[in-house]
Every structure is written in C-alpha cells, then in structure tokens.
C-alpha positions in Angstrom: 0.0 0.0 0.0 1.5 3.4 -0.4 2.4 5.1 2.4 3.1 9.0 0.6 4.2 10.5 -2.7 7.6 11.0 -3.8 9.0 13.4 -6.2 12.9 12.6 -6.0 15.1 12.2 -8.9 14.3 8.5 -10.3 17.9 8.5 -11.9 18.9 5.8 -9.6 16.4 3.6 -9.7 16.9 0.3 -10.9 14.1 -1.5 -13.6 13.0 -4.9 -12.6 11.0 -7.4 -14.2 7.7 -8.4 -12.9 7.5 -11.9 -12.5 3.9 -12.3 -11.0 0.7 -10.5 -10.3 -1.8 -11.9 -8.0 -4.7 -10.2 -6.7 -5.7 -12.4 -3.4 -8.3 -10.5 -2.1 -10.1 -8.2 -4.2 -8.9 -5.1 -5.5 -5.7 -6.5 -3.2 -2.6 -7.4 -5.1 0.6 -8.8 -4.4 3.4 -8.1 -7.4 6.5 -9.7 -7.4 9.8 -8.9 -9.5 13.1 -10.2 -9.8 15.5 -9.1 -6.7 18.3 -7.2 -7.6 19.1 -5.7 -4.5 19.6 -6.3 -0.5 17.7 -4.8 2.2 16.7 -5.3 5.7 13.3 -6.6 7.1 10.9 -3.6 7.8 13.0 -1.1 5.0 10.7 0.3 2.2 11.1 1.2 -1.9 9.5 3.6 -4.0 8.5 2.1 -7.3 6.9 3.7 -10.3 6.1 2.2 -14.0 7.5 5.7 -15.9 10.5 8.1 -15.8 7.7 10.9 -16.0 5.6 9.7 -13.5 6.4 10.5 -9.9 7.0 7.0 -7.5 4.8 6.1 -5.0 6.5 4.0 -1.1 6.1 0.4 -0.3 7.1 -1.8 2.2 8.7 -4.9 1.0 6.7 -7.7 1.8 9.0 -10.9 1.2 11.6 -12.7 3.2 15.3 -11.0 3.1 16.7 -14.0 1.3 13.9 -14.7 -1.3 14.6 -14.6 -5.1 12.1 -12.0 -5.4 10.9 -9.0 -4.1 7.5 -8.9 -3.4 5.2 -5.8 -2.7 1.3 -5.7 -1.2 -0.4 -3.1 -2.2 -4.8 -2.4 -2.5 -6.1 -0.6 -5.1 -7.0 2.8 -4.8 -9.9 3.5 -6.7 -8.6 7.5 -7.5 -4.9 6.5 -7.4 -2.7 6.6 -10.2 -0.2 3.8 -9.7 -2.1 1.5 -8.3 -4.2 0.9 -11.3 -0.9 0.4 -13.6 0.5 -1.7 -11.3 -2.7 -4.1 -11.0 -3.4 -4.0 -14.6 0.3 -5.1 -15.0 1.5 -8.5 -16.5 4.5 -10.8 -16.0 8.3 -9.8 -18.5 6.5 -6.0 -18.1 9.2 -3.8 -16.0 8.5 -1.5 -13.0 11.6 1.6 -11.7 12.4 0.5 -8.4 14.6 3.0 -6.1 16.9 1.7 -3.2 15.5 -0.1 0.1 15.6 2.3 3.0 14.0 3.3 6.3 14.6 2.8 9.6 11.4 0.6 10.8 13.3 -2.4 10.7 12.5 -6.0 12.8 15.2 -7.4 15.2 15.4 -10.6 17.3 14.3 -8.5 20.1 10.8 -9.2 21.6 8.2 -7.1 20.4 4.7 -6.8 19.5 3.7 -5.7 15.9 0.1 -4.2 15.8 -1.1 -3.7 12.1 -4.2 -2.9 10.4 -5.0 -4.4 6.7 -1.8 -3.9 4.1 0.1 -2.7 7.0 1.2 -6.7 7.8 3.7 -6.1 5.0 6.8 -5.3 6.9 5.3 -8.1 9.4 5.3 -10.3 7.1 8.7 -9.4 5.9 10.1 -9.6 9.1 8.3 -12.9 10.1 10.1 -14.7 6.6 13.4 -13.2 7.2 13.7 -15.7 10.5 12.5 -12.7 13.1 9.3 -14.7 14.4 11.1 -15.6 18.2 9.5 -13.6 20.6 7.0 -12.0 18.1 3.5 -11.8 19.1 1.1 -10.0 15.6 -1.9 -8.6 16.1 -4.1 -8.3 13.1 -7.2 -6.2 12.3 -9.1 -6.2 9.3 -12.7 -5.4 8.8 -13.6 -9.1 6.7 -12.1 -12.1 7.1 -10.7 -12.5 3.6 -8.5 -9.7 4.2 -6.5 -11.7 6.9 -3.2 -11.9 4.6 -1.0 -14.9 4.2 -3.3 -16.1 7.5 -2.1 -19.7 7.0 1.4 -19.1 6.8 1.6 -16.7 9.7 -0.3 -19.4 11.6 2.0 -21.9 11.4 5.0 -20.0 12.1 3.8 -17.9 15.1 1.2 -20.4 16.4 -1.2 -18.9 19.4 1.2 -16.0 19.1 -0.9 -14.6 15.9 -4.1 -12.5 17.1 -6.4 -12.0 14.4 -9.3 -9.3 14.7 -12.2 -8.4 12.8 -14.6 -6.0 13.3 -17.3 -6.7 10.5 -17.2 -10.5 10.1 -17.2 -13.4 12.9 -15.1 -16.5 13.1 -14.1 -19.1 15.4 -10.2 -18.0 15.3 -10.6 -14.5 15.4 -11.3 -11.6 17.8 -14.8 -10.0 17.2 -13.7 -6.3 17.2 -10.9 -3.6 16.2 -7.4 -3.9 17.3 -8.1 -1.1 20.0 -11.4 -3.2 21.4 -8.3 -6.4 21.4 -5.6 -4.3 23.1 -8.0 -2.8 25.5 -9.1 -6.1 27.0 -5.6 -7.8 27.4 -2.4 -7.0 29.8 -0.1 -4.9 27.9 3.6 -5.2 28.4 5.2 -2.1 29.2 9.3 -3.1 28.7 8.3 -5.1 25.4 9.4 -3.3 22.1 5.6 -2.2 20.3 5.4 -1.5 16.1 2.1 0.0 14.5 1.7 -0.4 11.4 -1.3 1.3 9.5 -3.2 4.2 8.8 -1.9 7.3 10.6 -5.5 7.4 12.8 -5.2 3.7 13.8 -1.6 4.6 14.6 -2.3 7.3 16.6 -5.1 5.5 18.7 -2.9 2.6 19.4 0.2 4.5 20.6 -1.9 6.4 22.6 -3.6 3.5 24.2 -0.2 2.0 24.5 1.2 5.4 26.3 -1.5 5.0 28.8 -1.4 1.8 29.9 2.7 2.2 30.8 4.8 1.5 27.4 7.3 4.3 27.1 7.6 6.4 23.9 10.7 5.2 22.9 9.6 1.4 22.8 7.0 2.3 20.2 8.1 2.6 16.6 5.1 3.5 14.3 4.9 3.2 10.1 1.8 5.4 8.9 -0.2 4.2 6.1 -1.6 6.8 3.4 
C-alpha cells in the first residue's frame, strides 16, 4: 500500500522485471519482480512504472533471502499507480529506487500491531527468521483480508491474534485492534510496532502510552 508521494530524482532507480501479479483479495494485489538488491526486514522502496511519472513508497513484503521481491499493495480506486500496477502483466518492467528506512525487525521481543496492508513489513520480518518472541496482532474489517493467514499461523502459532470487526469467526477476535488491546495486559518493557493508517496509529500509541509503554519502545509506520 502506499504510504506517501515522492518526487525525488528517479535516476537511480533500478528497472526490474515483474515476475507475478496476484490479486488475493479483491482489488488487493501482491506483485513480485526479480531481486536485484539487498535490504533489511521492515525497510521500504519507492516504485513507479514511468520516468515521468512520480513514484509512489512500499514496504517490502518478502523474506530477506527470497529470489524476489514482493510488494502488497490495494487498489486505490482515484490512485494513479495502483491501477498500472494491478493492470500489470509478467516480462513488463517496473523503476524501483533503493530499500531504505529505519522501521526495521530485530530478534528483540516485540509486539507488531497492524491494520490491513500494513502486515507487510510483518510479514517481511516474520520470513526473514525474526518470528522468536513476536506476538502480531491483526485487524481487518472481513475475514478475507487476513493476509497470508495460514502461513503466519503456522509459524507464530497462538502467538498470531487476528481481529475483525465486520465479520465473525471461530479463530478471530470479534472487534478492532483497539477493542483487542483494550481487553488484554499490555507489556510495558516489550518493544511495540504499529503499522497502518496514521488514525489507527495514533489510537494505538496512545492506548499504548497510557497503559505504561514508554515512547521510545514504540516505533510506528503510517499508512496513506
């Protein structure tokens, strides 16, 4: 999902080949192209499918030592890349910039809190061997929105907390993340991540802030 615009100079950027498109929820897409590049759990690109067209920020959704890079993004009905990108087909090539950012996973333990696309960097982090001492808490308004559910599942176990707020299930908190967070003991000393849109953010630091977690143990990714 795009997080903000960018206007830098795309002189840098590298073109990579898009080796699949798959929408898995709908109007939600995951495109993947070939990895010609490092980076570090958490870090972000910009990517954009013209010189003359200004590049949009994703978070990298894929494990660190994959063969491809793989970005999650939803369709934004008066976006302009997101369209392209959907609409895009595999031996088609994208500009991708340099991975960078500093909301990056560690072996520490720590809770990551994320709202729809935001499990990205989760996700990234979860495949690049960073699931010890992880707990992910999920929220999502349907229940076909809980990305890569099966997979997180069986790497984090009871330690994935899913939560929907407009559809029941069995498995999954009936409710928003805040409802979730609200109702449980919060760990104060624990390292916290939001990832989301900036109002969900905002809420859940704050919630976080009053039930004892100090500022600097929060590190928050806003969503646009």
């Amino acid at each position: 999902m795009p997080k903000k615009t960018g206007r830098n100079s795309i002189s840098n950027f590298q073109k990579c080949t898009v080796t699949n498109n798959e929408e898995i929820s709908p109007g939600v897409h995951v495109i993947s192209f070939l990895r010609g590049f490092d980076f570090l759990p958490g870090q972000v690109v910009k990517i954009t499918t013209h010189n003359n067209h200004p590049p949009r920020i994703y978070s990298i959704c894929s494990g660190n030592s994959e063969k491809e890079i793989k970005i999650l993004f939803n369709i934004k009905g008066d976006g302009f890349l997101t369209p392209k990108l959907a609409a895009m087909n595999p031996g088609e090539q994208i500009m991708v910039s340099k991975p960078y950012g500093g909301f990056l996973g560690s072996a520490e333990k720590a809770w990551l809190i994320c709202t729809g696309t935001g499990i990205a960097p989760f996700y990234s982090m979860i495949k690049s061997g960073l699931a010890a001492n992880k707990k992910l808490i999920h929220g999502v308004r349907c229940l076909n929105q809980f990305y890569f559910e099966d997979e997180i599942e069986e790497i984090l176990g009871d330690n994935y907390v899913r939560c929907c707020s407009g559809e029941k299930s069995r498995n999954t908190y009936t409710g928003r993340v805040t409802g979730y967070l609200n109702e449980i003991q919060i760990l104060p000393y624990v390292k916290h991540f939001i990832c989301g849109q900036a109002l969900m953010v905002v809420e859940v630091r704050d919630m976080l802030i009053q039930k004892g977690v100090q500022f600097e143990n929060i590190m928050a990714e806003i969503y646009f």
